[in-house]
C-alpha positions as CSV (number, residue, x, y, z in Angstrom):
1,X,62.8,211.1,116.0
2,X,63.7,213.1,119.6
3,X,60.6,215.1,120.9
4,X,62.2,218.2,122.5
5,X,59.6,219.1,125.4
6,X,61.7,222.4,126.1
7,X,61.0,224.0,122.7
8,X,57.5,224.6,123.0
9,X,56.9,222.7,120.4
10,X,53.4,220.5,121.2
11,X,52.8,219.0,117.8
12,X,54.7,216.4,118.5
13,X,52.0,214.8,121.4
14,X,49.2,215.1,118.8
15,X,51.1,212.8,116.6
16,X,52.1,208.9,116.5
17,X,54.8,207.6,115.1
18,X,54.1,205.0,113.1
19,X,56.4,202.1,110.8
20,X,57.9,204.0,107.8
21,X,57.7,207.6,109.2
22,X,54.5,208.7,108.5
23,X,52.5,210.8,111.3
24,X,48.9,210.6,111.7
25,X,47.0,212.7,114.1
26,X,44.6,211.7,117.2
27,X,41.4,212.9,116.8
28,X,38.0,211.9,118.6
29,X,34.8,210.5,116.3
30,X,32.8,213.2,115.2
31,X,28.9,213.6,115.7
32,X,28.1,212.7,112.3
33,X,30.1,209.7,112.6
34,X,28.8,208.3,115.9
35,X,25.0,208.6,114.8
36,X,25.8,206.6,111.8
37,X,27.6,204.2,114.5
38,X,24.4,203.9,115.9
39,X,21.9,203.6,113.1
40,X,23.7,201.0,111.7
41,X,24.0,198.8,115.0
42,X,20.5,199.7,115.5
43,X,19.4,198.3,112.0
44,X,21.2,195.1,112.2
45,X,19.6,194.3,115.7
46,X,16.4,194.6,114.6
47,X,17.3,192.4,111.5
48,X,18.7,190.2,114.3
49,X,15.5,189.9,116.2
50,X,13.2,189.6,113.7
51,X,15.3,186.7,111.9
52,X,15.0,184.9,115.4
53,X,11.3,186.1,115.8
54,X,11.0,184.4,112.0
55,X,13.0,181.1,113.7
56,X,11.0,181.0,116.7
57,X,7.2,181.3,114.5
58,X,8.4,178.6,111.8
59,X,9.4,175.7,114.7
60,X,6.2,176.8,116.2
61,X,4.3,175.7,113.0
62,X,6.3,172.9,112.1
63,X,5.7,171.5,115.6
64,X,2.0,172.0,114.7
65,X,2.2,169.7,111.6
66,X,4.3,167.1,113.3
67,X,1.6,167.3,116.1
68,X,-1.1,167.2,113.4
69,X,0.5,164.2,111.6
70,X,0.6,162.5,115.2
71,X,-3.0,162.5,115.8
72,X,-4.0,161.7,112.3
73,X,-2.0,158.9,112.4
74,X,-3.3,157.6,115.8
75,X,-6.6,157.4,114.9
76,X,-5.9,156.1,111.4
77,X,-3.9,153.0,113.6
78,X,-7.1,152.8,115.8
79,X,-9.3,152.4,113.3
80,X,-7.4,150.0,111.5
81,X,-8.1,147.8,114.0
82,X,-12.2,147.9,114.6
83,X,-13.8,145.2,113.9
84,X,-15.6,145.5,110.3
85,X,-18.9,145.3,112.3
86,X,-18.0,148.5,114.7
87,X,-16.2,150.2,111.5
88,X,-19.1,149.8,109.5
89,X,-21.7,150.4,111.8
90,X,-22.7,154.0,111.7
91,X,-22.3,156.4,114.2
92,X,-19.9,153.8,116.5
93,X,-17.1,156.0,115.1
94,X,-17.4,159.5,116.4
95,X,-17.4,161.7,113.3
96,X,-15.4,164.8,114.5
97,X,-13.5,165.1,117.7
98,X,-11.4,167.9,119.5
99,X,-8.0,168.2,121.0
100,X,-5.5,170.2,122.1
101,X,-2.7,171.0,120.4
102,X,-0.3,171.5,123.3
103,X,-0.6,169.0,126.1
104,X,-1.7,170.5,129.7
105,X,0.8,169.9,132.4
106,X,0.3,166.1,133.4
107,X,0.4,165.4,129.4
108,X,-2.9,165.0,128.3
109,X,-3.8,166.3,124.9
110,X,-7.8,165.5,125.7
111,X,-8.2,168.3,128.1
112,X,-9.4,171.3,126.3
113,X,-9.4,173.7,129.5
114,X,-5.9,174.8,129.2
115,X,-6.0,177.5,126.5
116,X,-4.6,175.9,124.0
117,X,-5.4,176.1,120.4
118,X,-7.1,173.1,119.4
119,X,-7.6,170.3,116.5
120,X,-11.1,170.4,115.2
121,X,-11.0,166.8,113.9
122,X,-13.7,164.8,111.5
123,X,-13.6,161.4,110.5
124,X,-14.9,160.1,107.2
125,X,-15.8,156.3,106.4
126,X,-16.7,155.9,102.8
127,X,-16.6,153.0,100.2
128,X,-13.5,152.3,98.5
129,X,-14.4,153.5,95.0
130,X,-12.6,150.7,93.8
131,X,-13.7,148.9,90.7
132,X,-12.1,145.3,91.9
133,X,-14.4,142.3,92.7
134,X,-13.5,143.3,96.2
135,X,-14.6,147.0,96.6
136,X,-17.6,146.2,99.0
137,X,-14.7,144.3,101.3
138,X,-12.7,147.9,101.6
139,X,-13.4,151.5,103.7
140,X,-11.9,154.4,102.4
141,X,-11.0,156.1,106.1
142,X,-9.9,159.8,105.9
143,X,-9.2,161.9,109.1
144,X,-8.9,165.6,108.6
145,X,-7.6,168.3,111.4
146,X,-8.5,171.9,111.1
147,X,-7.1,174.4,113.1
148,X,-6.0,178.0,114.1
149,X,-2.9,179.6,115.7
150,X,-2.0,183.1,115.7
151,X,-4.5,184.2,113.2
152,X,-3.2,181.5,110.5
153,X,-6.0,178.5,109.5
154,X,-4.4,175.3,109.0
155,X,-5.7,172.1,107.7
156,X,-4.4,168.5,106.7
157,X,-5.7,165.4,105.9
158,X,-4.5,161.9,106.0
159,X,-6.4,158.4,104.2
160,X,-6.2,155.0,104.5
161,X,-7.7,151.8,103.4
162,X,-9.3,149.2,105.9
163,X,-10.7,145.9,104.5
164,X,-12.8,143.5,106.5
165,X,-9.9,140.7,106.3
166,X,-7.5,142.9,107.7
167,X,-5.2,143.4,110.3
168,X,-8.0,143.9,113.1
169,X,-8.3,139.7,112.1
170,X,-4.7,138.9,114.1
171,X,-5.1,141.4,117.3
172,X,-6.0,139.4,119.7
């Protein structure tokens, strides 16, 4: 197709040629469209952040429980290895404890000045409950954490078994 510039003629800058002939004209986005441009960016960033907000809380907590299952397991380990006279002898065993969840900057989870939330611990040392011949030989030692972050109470609890010819026999 020849655009003749000397006719007059100015529907021919409006127009592109495309493939096949066909003309389509230029025209700018209208109002209407643009606000709906908008709203609908606008919606999927906010489904944007609060998907990452949702990312961010859930590690949060499962670093929690993987904290929690630390400590329980800690002292469990510890107390495995008492003697049966210091396990068995009440009040030698602290029965609830507290620690931070986070550690304070030189690492130490003890140190309860730092703000952060904290594990209200209690240790339980009970008899077995077992029917065997050996029942009075066996502690039934159960550690339980308790605590609170961002409004949500938490709690988990973690047993073991200690006998008096156990493992605290062979440390040396």
């Amino acid at each position: 197709m020849k655009i003749d510039i000397q006719s007059g003629d100015t529907t021919p800058f409006r127009q592109i040629l495309r493939g096949g002939g066909r003309f389509l004209c230029r025209r700018a986005f209208t109002m209407m469209e643009t606000v709906i441009a908008i709203l609908v960016v606008g919606i999927i960033a906010v489904a944007l952040i609060s998907g990452m907000q949702l990312v961010v809380r859930t590690v949060q907590l499962a670093e929690e429980e993987l904290q929690a299952t630390h400590v329980m397991v800690e002292r469990l380990d510890t107390l495995r290895l008492y003697s049966w006279e210091k396990l068995t002898t009440a009040g030698y065993i602290p029965a609830t404890f507290q620690m931070a969840i986070y550690p304070d900057a030189s690492g130490r989870t003890d140190a309860l000045t730092n703000g952060s939330p904290v594990f209200n611990g209690a240790v339980s040392i009970v008899n077995s409950g077992l029917a065997e011949s050996y029942a009075d030989d066996v502690r039934l030692v159960t550690v339980s954490l308790n605590w609170t972050n961002g409004g949500l109470s938490r709690s988990r609890s973690m047993s073991t078994y200690v006998a008096r010819y156990g493992l605290q026999n062979f440390v040396y």
